[in-house]
C-alpha positions as CSV (number, residue, x, y, z in Angstrom):
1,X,-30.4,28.1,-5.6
2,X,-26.7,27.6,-3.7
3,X,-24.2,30.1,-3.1
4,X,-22.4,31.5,-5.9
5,X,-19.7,29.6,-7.3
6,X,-16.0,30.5,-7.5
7,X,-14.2,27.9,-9.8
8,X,-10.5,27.0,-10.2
9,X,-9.1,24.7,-12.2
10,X,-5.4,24.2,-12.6
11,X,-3.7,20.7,-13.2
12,X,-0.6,21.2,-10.6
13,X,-1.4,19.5,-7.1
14,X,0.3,21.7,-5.1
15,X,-1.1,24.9,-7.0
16,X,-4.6,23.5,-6.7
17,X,-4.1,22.8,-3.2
18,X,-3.4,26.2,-2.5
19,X,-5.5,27.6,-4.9
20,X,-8.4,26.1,-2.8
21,X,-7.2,26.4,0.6
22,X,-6.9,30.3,0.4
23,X,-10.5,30.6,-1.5
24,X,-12.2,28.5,0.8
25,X,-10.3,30.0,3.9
26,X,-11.5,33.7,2.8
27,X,-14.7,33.1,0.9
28,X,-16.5,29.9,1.7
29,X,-19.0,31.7,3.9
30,X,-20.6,33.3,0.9
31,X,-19.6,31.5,-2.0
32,X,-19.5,27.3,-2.9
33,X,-16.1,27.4,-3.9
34,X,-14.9,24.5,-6.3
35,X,-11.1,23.4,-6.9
36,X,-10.8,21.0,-10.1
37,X,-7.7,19.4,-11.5
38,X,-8.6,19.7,-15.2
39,X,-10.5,21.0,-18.3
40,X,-12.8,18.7,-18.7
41,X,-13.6,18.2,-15.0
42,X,-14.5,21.8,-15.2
43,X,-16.4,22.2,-17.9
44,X,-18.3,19.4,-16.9
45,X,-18.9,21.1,-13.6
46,X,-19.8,24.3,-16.0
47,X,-22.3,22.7,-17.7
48,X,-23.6,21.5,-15.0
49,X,-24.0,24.4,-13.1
50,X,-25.4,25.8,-16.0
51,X,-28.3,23.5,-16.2
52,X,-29.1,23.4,-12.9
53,X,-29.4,27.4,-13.3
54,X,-26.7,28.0,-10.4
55,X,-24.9,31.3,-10.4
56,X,-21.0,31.5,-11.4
57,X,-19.2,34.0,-9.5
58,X,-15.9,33.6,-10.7
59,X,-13.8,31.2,-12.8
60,X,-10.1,31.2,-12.4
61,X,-7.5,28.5,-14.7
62,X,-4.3,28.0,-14.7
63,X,-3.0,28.8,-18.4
64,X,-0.9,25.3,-18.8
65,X,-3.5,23.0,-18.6
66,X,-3.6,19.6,-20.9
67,X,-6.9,19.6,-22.7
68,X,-7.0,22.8,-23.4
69,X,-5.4,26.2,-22.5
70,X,-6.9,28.3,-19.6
71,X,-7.7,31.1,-21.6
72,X,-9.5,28.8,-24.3
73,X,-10.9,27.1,-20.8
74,X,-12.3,30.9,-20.1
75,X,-13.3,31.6,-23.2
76,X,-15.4,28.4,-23.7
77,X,-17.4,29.5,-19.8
78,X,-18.3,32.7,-20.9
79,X,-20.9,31.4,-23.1
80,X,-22.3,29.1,-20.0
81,X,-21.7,31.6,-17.6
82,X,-21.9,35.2,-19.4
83,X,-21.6,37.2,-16.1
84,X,-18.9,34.9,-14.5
85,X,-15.8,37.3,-13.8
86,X,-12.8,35.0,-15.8
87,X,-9.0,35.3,-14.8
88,X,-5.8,33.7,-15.8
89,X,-3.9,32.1,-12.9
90,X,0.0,33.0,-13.6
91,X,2.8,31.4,-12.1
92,X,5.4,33.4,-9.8
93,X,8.4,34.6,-12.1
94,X,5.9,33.8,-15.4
95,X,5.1,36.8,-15.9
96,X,8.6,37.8,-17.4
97,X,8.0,34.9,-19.9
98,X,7.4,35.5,-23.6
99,X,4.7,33.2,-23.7
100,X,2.9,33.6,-20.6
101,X,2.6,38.0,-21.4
102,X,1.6,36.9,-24.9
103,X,-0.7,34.2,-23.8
104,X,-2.3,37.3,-21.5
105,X,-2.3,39.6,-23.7
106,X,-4.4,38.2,-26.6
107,X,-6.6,37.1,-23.7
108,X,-8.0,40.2,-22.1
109,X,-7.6,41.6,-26.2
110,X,-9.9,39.4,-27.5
111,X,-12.4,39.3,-23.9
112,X,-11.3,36.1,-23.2
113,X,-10.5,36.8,-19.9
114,X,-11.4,39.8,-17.8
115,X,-8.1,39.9,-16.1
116,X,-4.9,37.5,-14.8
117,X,-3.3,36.7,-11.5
118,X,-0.6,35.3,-9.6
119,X,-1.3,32.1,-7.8
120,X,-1.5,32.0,-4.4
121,X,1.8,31.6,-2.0
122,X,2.5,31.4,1.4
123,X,-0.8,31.7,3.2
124,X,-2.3,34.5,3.6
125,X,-1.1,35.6,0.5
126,X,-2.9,39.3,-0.2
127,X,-2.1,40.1,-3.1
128,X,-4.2,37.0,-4.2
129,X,-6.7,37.7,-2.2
130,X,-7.2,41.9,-3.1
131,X,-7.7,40.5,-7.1
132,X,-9.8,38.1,-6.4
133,X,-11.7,40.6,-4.0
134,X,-11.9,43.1,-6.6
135,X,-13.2,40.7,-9.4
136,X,-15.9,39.8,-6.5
137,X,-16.8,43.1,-6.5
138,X,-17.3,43.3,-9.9
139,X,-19.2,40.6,-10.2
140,X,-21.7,41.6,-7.4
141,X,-22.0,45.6,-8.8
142,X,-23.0,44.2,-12.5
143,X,-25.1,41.7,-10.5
144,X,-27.0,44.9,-8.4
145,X,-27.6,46.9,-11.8
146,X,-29.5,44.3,-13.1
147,X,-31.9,44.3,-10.2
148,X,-30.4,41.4,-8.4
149,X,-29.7,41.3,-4.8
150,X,-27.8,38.4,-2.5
151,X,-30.3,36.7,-0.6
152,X,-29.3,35.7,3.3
153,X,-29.3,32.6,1.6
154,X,-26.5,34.0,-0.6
155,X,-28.7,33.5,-3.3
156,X,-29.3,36.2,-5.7
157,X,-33.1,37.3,-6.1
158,X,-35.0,40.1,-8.0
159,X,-35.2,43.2,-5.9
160,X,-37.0,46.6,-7.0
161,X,-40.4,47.7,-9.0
162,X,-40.2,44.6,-11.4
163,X,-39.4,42.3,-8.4
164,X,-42.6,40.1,-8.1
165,X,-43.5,39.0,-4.3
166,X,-45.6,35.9,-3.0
């Protein structure tokens, strides 16, 4: 099995650019990180993943994307990917809009989404980085209290009294 995953999706260029400079920057030593530029390249890339029986970190899609929305994108993952943390990427100044607090809002009401932030900016942008850190961590402590452990590989392997060894 490869790293964990961290997925982004978002259909902006520039966004995505970013959006995959900053994860790979900070977390490409631990985790395959994958920037796609829409809905259905990702959920190809979901069910993919999901075949091949690779772990899903974290998913993160932008809200405005042309299949689909982001949270409907999010929603749709969690079935492939039940223990994937799921966020809502948000534009600067959106989240003043109507829209955009509603669009959150019924997300994280109805579990479509675990949480939302703000797209990266000028690199290194922190505020980014401490989200996506904490929904990392997250991900990793639900990982441990099933009995999984990271691997040097990165891998994540069954560790304790039920862990079977060769």
């Amino acid at each position: 099995m490869d790293s964990p995953v961290i997925l982004a999706v978002d259909e902006d260029p520039d966004a995505l650019r970013n959006i995959d400079q900053e994860l790979n920057d900070r977390y490409a030593r631990h985790y395959s990180v994958r920037a796609l530029p829409s809905a259905t390249k990702a959920r190809e890339s979901l069910e993919e993943l999901s075949t091949a029986g690779d772990e899903v970190a974290l998913i993160l899609a932008g809200e405005s994307l042309s299949d689909m929305t982001g949270s409907d994108l999010l929603n749709e993952a969690q079935h492939l990917h039940p223990h994937a943390k799921r966020a809502l990427l948000v534009e600067w100044g959106a989240l003043g809009d109507r829209r955009t607090g509603k669009a959150i809002f019924d997300s994280i009401a109805h579990g479509r989404i675990d949480h939302y932030l703000l797209k990266p900016s000028a690199p290194p942008d922190e505020l980014f980085h401490n989200t996506i850190s904490g929904l990392l961590l997250e991900w990793a402590e639900a990982r441990r209290g099933k009995g999984l452990s990271p691997s040097p590989s990165g891998s994540w392997a069954k560790v304790g009294p039920d862990a079977r060894t060769s």
